[in-house]
Biopython code that builds the backbone (N, CA, C, O; Angstrom):
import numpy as np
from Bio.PDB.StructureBuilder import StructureBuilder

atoms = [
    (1, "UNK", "N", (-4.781, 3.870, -13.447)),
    (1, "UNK", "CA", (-4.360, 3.996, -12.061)),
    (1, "UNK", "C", (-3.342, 5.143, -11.998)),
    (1, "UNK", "O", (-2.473, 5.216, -12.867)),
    (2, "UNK", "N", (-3.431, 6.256, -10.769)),
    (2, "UNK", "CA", (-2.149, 6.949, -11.034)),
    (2, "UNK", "C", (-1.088, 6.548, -10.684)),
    (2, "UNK", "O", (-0.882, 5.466, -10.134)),
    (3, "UNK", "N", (-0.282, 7.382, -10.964)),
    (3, "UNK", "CA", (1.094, 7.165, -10.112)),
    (3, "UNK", "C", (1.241, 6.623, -8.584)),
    (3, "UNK", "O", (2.059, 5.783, -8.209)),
    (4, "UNK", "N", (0.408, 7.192, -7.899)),
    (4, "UNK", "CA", (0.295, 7.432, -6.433)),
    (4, "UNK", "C", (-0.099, 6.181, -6.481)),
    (4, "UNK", "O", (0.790, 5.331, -6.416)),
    (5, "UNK", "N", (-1.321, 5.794, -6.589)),
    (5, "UNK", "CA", (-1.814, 4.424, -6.610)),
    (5, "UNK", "C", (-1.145, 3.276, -7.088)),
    (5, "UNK", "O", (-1.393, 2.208, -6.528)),
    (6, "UNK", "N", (0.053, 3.321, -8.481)),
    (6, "UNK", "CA", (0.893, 2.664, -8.422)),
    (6, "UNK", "C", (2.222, 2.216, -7.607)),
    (6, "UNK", "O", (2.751, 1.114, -7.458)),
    (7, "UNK", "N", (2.598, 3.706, -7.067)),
    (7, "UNK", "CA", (3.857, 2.996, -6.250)),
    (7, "UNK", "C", (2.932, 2.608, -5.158)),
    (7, "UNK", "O", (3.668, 1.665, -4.867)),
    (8, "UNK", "N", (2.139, 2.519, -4.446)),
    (8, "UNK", "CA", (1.050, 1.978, -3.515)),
    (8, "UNK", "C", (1.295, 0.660, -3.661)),
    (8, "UNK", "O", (1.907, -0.165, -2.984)),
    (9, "UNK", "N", (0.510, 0.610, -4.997)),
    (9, "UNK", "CA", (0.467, -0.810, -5.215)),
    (9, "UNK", "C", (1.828, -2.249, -5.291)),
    (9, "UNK", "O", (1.826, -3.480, -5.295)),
    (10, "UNK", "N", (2.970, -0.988, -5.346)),
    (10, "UNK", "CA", (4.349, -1.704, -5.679)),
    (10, "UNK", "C", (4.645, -2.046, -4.476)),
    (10, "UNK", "O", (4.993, -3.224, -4.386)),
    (11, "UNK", "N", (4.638, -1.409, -3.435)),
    (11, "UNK", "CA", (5.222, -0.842, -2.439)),
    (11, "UNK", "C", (4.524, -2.509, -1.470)),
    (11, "UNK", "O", (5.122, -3.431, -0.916)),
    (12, "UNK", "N", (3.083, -2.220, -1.665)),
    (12, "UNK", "CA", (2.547, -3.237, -0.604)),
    (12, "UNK", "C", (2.455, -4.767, -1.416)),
    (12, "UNK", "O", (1.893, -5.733, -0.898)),
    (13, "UNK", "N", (2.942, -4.800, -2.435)),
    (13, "UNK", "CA", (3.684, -6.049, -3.096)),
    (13, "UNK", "C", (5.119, -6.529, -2.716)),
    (13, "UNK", "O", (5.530, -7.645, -2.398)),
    (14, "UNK", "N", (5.787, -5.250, -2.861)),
    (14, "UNK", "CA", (7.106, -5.779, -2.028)),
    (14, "UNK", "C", (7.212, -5.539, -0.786)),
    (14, "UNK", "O", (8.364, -5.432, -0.364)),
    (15, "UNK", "N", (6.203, -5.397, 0.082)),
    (15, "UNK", "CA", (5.984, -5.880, 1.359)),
    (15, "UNK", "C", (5.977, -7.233, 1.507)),
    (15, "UNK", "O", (6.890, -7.867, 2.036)),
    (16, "UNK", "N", (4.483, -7.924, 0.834)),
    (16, "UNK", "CA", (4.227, -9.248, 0.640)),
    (16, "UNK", "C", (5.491, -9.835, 0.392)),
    (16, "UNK", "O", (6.064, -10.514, 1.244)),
    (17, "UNK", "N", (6.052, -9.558, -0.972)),
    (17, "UNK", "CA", (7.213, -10.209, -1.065)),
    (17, "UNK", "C", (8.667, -11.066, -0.211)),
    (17, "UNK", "O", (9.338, -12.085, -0.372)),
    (18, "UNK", "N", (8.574, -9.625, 0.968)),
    (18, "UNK", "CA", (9.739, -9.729, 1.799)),
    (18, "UNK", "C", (8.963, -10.220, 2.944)),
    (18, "UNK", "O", (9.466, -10.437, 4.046)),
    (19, "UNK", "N", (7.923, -10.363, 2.702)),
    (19, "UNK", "CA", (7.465, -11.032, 4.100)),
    (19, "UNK", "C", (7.555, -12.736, 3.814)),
    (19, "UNK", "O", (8.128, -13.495, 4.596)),
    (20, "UNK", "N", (6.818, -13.225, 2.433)),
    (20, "UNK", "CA", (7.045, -14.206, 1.884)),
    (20, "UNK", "C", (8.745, -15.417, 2.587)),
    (20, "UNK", "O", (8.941, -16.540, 3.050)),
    (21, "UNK", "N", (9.626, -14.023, 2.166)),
    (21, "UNK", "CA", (10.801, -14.476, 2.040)),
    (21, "UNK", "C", (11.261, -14.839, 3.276)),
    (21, "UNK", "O", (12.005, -15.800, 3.474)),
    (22, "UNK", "N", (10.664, -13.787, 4.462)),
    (22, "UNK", "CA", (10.946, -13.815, 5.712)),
    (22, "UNK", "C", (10.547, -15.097, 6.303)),
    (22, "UNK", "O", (11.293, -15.845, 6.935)),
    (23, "UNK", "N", (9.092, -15.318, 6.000)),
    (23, "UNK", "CA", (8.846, -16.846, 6.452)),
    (23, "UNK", "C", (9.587, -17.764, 5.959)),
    (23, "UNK", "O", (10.135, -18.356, 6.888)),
    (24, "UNK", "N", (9.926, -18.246, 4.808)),
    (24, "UNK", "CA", (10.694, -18.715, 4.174)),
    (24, "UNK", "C", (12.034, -19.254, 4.901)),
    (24, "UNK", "O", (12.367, -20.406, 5.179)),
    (25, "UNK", "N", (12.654, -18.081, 5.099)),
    (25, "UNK", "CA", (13.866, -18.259, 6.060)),
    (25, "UNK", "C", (13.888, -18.719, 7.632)),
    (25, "UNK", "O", (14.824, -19.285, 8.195)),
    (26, "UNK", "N", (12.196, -18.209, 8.402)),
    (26, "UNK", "CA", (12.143, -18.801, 9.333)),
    (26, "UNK", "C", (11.924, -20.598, 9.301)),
    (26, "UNK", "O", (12.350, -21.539, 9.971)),
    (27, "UNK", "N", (10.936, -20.416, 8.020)),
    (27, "UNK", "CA", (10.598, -22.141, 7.685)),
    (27, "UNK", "C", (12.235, -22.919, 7.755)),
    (27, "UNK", "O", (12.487, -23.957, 8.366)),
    (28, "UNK", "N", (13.087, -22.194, 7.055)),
    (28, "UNK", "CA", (14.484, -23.127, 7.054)),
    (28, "UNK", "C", (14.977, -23.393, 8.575)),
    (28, "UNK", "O", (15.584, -24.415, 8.893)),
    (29, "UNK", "N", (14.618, -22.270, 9.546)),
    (29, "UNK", "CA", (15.797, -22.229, 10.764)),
    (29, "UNK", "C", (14.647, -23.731, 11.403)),
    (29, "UNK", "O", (15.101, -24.675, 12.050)),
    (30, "UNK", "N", (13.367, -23.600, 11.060)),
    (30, "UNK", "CA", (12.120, -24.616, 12.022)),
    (30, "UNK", "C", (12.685, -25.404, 11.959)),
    (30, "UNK", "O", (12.993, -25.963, 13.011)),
    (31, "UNK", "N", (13.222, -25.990, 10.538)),
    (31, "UNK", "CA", (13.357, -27.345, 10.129)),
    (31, "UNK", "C", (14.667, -28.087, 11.087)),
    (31, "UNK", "O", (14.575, -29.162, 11.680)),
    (32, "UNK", "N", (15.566, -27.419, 11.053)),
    (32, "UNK", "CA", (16.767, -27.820, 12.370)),
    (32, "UNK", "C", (16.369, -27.856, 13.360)),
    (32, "UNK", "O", (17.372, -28.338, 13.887)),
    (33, "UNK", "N", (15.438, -27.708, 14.446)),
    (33, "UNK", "CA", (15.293, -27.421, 15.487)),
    (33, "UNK", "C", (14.461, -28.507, 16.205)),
    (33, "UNK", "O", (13.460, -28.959, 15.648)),
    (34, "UNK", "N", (14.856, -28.953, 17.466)),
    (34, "UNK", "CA", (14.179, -29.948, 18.280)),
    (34, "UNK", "C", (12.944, -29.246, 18.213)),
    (34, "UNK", "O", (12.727, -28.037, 18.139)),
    (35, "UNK", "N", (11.624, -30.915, 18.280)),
    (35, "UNK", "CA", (10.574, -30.443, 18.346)),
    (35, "UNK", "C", (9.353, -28.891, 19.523)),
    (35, "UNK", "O", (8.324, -28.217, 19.492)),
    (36, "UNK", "N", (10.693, -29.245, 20.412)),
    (36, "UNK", "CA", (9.385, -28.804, 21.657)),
    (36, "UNK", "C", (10.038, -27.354, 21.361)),
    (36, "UNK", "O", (10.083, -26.549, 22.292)),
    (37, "UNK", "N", (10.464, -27.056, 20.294)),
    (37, "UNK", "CA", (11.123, -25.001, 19.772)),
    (37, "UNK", "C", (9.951, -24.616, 18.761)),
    (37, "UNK", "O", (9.262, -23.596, 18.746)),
    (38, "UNK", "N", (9.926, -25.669, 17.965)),
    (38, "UNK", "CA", (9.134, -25.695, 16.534)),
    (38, "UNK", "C", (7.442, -24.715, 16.647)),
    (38, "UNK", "O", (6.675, -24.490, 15.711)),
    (39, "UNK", "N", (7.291, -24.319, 18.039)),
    (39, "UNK", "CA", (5.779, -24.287, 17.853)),
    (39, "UNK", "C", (5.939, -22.212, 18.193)),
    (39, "UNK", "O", (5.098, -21.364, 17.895)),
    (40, "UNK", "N", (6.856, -22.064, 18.653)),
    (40, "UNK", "CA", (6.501, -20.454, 18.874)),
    (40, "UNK", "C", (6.849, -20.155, 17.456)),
    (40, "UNK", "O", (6.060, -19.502, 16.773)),
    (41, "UNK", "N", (8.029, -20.609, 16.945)),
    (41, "UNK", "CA", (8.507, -20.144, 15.158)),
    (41, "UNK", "C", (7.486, -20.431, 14.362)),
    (41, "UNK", "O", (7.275, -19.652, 13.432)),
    (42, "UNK", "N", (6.811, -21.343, 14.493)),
    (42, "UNK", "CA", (5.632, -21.815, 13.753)),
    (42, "UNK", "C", (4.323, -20.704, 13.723)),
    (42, "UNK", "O", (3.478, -20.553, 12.841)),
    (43, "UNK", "N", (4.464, -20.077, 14.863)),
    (43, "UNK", "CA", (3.475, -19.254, 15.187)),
    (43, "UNK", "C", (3.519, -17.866, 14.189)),
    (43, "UNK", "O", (2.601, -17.233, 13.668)),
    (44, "UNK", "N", (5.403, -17.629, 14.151)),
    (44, "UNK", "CA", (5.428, -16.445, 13.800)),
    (44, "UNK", "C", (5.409, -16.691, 12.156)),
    (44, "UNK", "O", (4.857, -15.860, 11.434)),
    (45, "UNK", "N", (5.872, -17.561, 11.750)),
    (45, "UNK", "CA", (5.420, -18.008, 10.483)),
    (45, "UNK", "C", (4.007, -17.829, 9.664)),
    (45, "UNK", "O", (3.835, -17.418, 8.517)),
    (46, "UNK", "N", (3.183, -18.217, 10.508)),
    (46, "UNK", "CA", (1.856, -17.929, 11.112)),
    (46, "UNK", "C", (1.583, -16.229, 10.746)),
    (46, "UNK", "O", (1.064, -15.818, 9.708)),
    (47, "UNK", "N", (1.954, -15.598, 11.601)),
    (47, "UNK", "CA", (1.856, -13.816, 11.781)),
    (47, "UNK", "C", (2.371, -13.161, 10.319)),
    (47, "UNK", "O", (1.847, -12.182, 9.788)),
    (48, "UNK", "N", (3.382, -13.830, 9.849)),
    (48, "UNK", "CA", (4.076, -12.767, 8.441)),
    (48, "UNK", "C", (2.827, -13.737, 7.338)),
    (48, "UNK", "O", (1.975, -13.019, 6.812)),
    (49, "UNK", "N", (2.769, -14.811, 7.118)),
    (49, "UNK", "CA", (1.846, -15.292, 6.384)),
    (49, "UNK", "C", (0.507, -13.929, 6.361)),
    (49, "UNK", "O", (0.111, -13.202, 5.449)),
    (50, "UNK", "N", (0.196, -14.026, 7.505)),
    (50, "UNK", "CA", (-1.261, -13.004, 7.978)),
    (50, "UNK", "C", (-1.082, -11.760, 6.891)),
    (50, "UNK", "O", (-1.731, -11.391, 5.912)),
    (51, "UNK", "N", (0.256, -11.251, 7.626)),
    (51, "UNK", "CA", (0.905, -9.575, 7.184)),
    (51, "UNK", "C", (0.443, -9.964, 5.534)),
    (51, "UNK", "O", (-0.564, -9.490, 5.007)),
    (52, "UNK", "N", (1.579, -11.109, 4.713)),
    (52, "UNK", "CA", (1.446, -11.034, 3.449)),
    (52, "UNK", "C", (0.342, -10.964, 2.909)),
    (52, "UNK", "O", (0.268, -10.162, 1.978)),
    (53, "UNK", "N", (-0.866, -11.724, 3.260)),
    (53, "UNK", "CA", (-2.408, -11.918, 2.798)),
    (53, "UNK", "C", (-2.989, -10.574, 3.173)),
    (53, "UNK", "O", (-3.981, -10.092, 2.625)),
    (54, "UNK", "N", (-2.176, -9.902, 4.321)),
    (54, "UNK", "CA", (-3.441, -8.767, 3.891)),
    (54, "UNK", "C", (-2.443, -7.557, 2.810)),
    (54, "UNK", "O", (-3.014, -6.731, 2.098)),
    (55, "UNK", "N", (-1.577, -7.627, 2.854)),
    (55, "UNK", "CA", (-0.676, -6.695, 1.962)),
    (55, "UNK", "C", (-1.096, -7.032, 0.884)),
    (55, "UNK", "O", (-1.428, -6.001, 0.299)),
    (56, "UNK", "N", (-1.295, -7.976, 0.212)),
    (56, "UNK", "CA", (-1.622, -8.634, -1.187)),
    (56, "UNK", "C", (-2.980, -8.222, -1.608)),
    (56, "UNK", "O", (-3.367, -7.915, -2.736)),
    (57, "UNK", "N", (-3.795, -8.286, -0.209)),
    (57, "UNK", "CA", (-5.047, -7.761, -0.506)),
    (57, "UNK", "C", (-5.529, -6.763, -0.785)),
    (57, "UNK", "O", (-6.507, -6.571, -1.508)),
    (58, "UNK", "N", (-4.598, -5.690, 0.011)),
    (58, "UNK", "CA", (-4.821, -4.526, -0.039)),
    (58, "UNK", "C", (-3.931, -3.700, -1.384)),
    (58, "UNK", "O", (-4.296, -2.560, -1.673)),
    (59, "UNK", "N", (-3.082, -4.170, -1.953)),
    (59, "UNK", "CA", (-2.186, -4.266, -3.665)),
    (59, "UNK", "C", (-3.608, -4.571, -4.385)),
    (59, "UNK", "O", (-3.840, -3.794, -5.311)),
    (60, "UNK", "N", (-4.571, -5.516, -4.151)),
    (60, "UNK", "CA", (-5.521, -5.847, -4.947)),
    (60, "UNK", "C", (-6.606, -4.771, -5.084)),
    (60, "UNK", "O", (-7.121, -4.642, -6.194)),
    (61, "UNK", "N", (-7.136, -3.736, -3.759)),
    (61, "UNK", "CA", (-7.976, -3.227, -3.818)),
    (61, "UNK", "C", (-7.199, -1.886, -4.409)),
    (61, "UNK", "O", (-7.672, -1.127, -5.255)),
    (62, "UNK", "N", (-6.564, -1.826, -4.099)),
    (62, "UNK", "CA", (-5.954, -0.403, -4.725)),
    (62, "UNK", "C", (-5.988, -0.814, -6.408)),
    (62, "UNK", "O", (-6.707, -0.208, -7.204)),
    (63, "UNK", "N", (-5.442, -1.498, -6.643)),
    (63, "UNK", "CA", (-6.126, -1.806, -8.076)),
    (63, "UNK", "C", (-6.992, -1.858, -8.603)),
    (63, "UNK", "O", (-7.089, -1.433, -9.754)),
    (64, "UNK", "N", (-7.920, -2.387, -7.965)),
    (64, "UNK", "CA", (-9.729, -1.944, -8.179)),
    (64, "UNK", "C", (-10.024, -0.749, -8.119)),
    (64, "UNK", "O", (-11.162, -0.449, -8.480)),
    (65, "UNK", "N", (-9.156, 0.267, -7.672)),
    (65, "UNK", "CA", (-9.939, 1.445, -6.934)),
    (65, "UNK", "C", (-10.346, 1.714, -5.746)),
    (65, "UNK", "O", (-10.386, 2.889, -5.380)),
    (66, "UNK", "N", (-10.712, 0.726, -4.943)),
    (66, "UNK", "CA", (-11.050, 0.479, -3.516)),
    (66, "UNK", "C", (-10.552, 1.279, -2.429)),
    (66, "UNK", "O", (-11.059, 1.861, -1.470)),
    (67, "UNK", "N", (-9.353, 1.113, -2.905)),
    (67, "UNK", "CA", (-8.178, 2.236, -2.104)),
    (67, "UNK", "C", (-7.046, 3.465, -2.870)),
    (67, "UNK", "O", (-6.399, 3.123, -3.861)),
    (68, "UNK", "N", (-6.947, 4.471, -2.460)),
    (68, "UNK", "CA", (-6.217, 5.369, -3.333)),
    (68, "UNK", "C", (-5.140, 6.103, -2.315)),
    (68, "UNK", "O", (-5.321, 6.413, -1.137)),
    (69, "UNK", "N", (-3.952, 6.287, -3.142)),
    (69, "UNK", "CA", (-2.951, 6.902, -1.960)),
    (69, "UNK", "C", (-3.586, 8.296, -2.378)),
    (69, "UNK", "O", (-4.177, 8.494, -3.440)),
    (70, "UNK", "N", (-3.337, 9.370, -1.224)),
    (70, "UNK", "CA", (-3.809, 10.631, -1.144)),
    (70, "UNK", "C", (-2.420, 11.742, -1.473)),
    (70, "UNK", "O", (-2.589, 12.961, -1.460)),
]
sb = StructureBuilder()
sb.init_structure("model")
sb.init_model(0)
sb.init_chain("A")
sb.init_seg("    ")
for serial, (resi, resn, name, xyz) in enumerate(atoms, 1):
    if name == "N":
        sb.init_residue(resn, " ", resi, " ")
    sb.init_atom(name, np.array(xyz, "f"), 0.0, 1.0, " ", f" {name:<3s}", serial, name[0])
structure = sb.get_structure()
């Protein structure tokens, strides 16, 4: 893999990562919160989950080759 393709690959890992973390922290604020709040945070929990799965995915294809930074 080159270089290019490696920090690629780093880069949209520690995307995933900080997105991970981000939900994470929203999951903590859900948990305090009266029920009838719980469902828009839930949502966005929801949205960075999305972000991470495709960041991870796309760390994966660049590893295959699939994708190459230019």
């Amino acid at each position: 893999m080159s270089r290019a393709n490696q920090q690629l690959r780093r880069e949209l890992l520690d995307i995933a990562h900080m997105g991970e973390e981000a939900a994470h922290v929203i999951w903590q604020v859900v948990k305090t919160l009266p029920e009838e709040q719980v469902e828009v945070l839930m949502q966005a929990v929801g949205l960075v989950h999305e972000c991470v799965d495709k960041a991870n995915a796309l760390a994966n294809k660049v590893k295959a080759g699939e994708v190459v930074a230019t």
